[in-house]
C-alpha positions in Angstrom: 0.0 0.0 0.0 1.4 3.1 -1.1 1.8 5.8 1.7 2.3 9.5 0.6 1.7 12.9 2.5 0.9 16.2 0.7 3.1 18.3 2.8 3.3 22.3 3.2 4.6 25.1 5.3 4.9 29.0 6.3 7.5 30.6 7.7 8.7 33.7 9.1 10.8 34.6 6.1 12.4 33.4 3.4 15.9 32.3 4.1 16.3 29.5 7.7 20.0 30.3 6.5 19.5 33.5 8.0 17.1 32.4 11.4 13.2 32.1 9.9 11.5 29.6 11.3 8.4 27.3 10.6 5.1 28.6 11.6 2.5 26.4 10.2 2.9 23.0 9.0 0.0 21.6 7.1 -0.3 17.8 5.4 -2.9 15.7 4.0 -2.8 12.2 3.4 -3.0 9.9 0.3 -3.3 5.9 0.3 -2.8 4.6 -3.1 -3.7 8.2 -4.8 -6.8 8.5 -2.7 -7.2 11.0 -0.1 -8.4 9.5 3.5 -9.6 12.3 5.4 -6.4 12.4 7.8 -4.5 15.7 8.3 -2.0 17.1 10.1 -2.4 20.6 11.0 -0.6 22.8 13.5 1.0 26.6 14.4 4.3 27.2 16.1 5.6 29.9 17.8 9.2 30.7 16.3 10.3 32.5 18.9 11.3 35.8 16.8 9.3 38.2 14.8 7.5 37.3 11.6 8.3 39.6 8.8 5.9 42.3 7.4 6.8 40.7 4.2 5.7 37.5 5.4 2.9 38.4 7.2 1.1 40.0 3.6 1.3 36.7 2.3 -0.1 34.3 4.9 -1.6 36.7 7.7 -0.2 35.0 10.5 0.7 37.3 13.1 3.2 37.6 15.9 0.2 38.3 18.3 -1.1 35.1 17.5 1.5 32.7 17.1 2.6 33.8 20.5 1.0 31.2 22.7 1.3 28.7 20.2 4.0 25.8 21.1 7.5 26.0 20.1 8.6 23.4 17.0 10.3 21.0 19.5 6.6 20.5 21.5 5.5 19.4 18.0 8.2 17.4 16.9 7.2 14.1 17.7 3.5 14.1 16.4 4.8 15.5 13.0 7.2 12.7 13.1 4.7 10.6 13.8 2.2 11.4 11.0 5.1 11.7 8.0 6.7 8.5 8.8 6.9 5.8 6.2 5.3 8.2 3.4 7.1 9.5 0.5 6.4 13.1 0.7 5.0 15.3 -2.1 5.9 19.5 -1.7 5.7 22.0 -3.8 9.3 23.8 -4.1 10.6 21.1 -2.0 14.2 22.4 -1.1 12.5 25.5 0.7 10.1 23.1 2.9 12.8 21.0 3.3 15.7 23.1 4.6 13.5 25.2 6.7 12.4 21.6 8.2 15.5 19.9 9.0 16.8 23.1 10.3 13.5 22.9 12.9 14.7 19.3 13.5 18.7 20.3 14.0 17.7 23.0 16.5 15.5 20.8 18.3 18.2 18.5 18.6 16.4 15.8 17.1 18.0 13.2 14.2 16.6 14.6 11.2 14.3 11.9 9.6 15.0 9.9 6.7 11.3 11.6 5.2 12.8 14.8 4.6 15.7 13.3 2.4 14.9 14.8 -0.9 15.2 11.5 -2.6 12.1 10.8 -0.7 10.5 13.5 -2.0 8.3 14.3 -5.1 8.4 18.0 -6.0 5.7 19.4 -7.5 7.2 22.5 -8.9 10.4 20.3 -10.6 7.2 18.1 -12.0 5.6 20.4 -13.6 8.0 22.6 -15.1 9.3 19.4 -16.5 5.6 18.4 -18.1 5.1 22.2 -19.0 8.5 24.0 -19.9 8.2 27.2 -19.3 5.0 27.6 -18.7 4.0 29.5 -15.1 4.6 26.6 -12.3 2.9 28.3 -9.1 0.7 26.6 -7.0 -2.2 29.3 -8.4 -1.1 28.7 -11.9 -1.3 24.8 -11.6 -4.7 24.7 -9.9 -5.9 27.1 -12.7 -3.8 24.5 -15.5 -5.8 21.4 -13.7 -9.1 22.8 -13.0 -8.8 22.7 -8.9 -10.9 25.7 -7.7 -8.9 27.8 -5.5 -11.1 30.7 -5.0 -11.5 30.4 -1.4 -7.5 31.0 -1.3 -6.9 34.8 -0.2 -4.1 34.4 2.0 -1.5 31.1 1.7 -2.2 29.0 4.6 0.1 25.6 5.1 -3.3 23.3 5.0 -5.1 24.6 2.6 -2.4 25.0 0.2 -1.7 21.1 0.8 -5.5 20.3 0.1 -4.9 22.5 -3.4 -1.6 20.4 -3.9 -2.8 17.1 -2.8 -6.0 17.8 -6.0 -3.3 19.1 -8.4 -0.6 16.1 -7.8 -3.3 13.7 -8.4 -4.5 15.8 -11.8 -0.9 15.6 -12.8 0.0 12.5 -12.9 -3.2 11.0 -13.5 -1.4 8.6 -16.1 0.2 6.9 -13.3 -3.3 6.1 -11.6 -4.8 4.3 -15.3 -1.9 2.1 -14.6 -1.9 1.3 -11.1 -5.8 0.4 -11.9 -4.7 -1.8 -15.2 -2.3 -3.7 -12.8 -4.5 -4.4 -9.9 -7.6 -5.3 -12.7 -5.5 -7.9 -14.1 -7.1 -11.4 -14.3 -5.8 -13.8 -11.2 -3.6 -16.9 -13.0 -5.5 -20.3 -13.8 -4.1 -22.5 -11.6 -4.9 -25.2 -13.9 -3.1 -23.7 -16.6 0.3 -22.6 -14.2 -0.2 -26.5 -13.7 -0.4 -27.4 -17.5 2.9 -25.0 -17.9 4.7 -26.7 -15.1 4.7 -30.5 -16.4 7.0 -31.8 -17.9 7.1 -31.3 -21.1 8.2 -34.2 -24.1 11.8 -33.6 -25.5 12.1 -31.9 -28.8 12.3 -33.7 -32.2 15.5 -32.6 -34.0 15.8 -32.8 -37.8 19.1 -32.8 -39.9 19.1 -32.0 -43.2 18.9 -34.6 -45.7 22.1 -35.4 -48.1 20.3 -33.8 -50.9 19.2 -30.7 -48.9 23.1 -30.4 -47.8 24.3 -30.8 -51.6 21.9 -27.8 -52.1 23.3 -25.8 -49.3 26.5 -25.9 -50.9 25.3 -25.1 -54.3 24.5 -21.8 -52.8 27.0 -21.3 -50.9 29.7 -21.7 -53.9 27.2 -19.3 -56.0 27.8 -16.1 -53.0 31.3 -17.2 -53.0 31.6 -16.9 -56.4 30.1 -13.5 -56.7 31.8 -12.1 -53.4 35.2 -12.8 -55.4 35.9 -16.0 -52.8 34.2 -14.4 -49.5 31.4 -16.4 -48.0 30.8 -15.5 -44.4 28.8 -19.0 -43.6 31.5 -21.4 -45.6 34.0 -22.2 -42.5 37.6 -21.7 -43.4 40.3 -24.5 -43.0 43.6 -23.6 -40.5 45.1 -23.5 -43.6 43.6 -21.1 -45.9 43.9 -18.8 -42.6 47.2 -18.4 -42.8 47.2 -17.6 -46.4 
């Protein structure tokens, strides 16, 4: 059964290289390309100022992020929902550095989910489907047909539902053939059985004296017009050397 989680976060900033943190985390879970109602939803306090900048885009405010709990109260039941699921992100190296980052400060090992060869990224996807073509979030749910008109502000979980709708729109291809594989017929066991016995030894043939005089024939005729040369006429030891 295939596990995958439709991951997304906010952050204070832009750049954890330069101390933003996480603020939101939102996922949504798939089981064999079907959503099944779990999520995973939660804000953090970062314990520094959110940026105006940052602030426009998703609203989230110092003020209210202030009693929220710090990233290592929530470490473990994030752990807990992402593990054993390959992770789908949109711009995954953003998501991912801020998260291992979060991980690293908590002091906790940083979990083999956020390795990136774990990870499908949506926006590498798509600009590889659709080159040069606009590869936002917005842009894709417009491409696909996923109404996003609800979407004012960017918010970590509702930007996973959008993402979760457009993955599956993507790479609807790859659904046709996970359904071909699991429609396929069960073997007849008779008919494994029927393979499996043994079966009679082959009759081998030889050519017939005449058939091999004919063979010859033809053989002298490509020789003759390939000025001696006759690729299927084996040569003696001693004509090699000549």
């Amino acid at each position: 059964m295939m596990r995958q989680v439709v991951l997304d976060t906010e952050t204070t900033g832009l750049d954890w290289k330069n101390g933003d943190r996480v603020i939101e985390i939102g996922c949504v879970e798939l089981l064999n390309r079907a959503l099944t109602g779990r999520r995973y939803h939660v804000y953090i306090n970062p314990e520094r100022a959110v940026s105006a900048e940052a602030q426009a885009v998703h609203g989230l405010s110092n003020d209210f992020l202030l009693d929220k709990r710090v990233f290592a109260g929530i470490a473990q039941e994030f752990e807990d929902f992402v593990r054993g699921a390959q992770l789908i992100i949109h711009n995954a190296p953003f998501d991912l550095g801020f998260l291992v980052n979060e991980m690293k400060l908590a002091e906790r090992p940083v979990i083999c989910e956020l390795d990136s060869g774990n990870v499908i990224d949506t926006l590498a996807l798509a600009r590889e489907q659709n080159p040069g073509k606009k590869a936002s979030l917005d842009a894709l749910c417009e491409r696909f047909g996923v109404s996003n008109a609800h979407r004012t502000l960017h918010g970590a979980l509702l930007d996973a539902e959008l993402l979760a709708e457009v993955y599956l729109a993507m790479t609807r291809g790859q659904e046709s053939l996970m359904m071909a594989l699991e429609d396929e017929p069960e073997p007849d066991a008779a008919l494994d059985a029927a393979l499996d016995a043994e079966r009679p030894p082959l009759k081998i043939l030889f050519a017939s004296d005449e058939e091999l005089a004919a063979h010859d024939v033809v053989l002298a005729e490509i020789e003759g017009a390939n000025k001696g040369e006759c690729l299927w006429r084996a040569k003696s030891p001693e004509a090699g050397n000549t």
